[in-house]
C-alpha positions in Angstrom: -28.8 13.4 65.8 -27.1 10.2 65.0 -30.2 8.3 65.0 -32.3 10.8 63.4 -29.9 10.5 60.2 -29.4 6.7 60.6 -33.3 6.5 60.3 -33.1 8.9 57.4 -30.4 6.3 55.5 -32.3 3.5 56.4 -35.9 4.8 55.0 -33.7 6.0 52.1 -32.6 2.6 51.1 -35.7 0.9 52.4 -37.8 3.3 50.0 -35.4 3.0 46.7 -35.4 -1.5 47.5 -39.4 -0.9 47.1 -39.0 1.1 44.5 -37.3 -1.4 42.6 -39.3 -4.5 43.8 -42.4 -2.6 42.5 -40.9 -1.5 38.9 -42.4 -3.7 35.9 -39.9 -6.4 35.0 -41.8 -7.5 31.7 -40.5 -6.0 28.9 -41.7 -8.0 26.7 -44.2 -5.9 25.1 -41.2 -3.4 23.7 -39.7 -7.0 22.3 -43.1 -8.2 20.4 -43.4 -4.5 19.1 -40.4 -4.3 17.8 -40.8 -8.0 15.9 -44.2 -6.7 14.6 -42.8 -3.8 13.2 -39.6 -6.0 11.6 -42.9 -8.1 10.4 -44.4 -5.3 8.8 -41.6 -4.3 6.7 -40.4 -7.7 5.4 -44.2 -8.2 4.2 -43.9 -5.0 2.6 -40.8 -6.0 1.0 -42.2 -8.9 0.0 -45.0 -7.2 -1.3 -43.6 -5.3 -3.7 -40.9 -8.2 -5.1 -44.1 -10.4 -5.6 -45.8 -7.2 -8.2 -42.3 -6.5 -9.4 -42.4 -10.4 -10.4 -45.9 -10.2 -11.7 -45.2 -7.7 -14.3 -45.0 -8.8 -17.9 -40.9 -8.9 -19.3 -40.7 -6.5 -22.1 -38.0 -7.2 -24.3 -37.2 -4.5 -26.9 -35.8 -4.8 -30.4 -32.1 -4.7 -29.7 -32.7 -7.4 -27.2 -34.6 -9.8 -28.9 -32.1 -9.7 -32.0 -29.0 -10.2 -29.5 -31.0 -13.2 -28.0 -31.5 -14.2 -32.0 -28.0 -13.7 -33.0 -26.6 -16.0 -29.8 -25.6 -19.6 -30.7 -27.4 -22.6 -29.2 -23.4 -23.9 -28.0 -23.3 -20.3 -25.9 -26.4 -20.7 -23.6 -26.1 -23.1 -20.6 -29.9 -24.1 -20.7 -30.0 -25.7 -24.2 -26.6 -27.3 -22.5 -24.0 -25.0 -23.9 -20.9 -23.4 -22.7 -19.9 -19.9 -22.8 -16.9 -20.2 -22.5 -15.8 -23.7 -24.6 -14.6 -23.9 -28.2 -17.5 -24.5 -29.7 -19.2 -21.4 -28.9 -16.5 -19.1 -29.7 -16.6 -21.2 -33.5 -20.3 -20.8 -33.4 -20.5 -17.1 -32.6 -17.2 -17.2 -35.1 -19.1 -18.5 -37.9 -22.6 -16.5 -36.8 -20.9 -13.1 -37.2 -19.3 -13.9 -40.4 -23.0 -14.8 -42.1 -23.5 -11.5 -40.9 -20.4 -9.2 -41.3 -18.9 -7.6 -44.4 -15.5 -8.4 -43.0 -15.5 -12.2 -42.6 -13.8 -13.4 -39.8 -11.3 -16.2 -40.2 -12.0 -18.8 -37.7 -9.5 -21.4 -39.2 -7.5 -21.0 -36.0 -11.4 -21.6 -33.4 -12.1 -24.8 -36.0 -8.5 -25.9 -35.1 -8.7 -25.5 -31.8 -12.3 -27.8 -31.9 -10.8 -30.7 -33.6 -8.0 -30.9 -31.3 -10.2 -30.6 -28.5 -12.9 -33.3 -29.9 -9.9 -35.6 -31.2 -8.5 -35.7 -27.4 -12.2 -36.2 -25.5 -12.5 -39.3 -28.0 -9.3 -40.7 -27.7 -9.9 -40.7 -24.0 -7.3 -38.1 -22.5 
């Protein structure tokens, strides 16, 4: 009886080692699927940013007169500053051109002076 179940162990184990031996160790088709389908969807995303990029800009009419009414010292690529002196006397002066209540800038074309005076003098 002993011998009959030591046989039954042994073909038991003996079976389950072939059965591992004999299972398919290349996975690497679920790996190359799995990279075609990332693939797939970053040339879809890339897709639709290239015909996002390809439509014309429309600018409307509130746009185009902000864009108007911005001085040349406020945008960087004409080699302004948004935040220096010069553009807050700029859009200081711009808005009073264009406003019933004039703004009084005396203190911005101080503060401009001072500021030029000091880059001259080398501080």
């Amino acid at each position: 009886m002993n011998t009959l179940a030591l046989v039954a162990i042994l073909a038991f184990i003996s079976g389950a080692g072939a059965g591992l031996v004999a299972r398919p160790r290349d996975k690497s088709h679920k790996v190359l699927e799995a990279q075609a389908q990332s693939l797939d969807a970053l040339l879809d995303g890339q897709t639709e940013i290239l015909t996002e990029a390809q439509k014309p800009v429309v600018l409307d009419a509130n746009l185009k007169a902000a864009l108007a009414e911005t001085p040349p010292a406020c945008i960087r690529d004409l080699g302004g500053d948004p935040l220096s002196p010069q553009c807050l006397l700029m859009a200081c002066w711009s808005y009073g051109q264009s406003s019933a209540q004039r703004p009084d800038c005396d203190a911005v074309e101080a503060l401009v002076v001072q500021k030029g005076s000091e880059s001259k003098s080398g501080r």
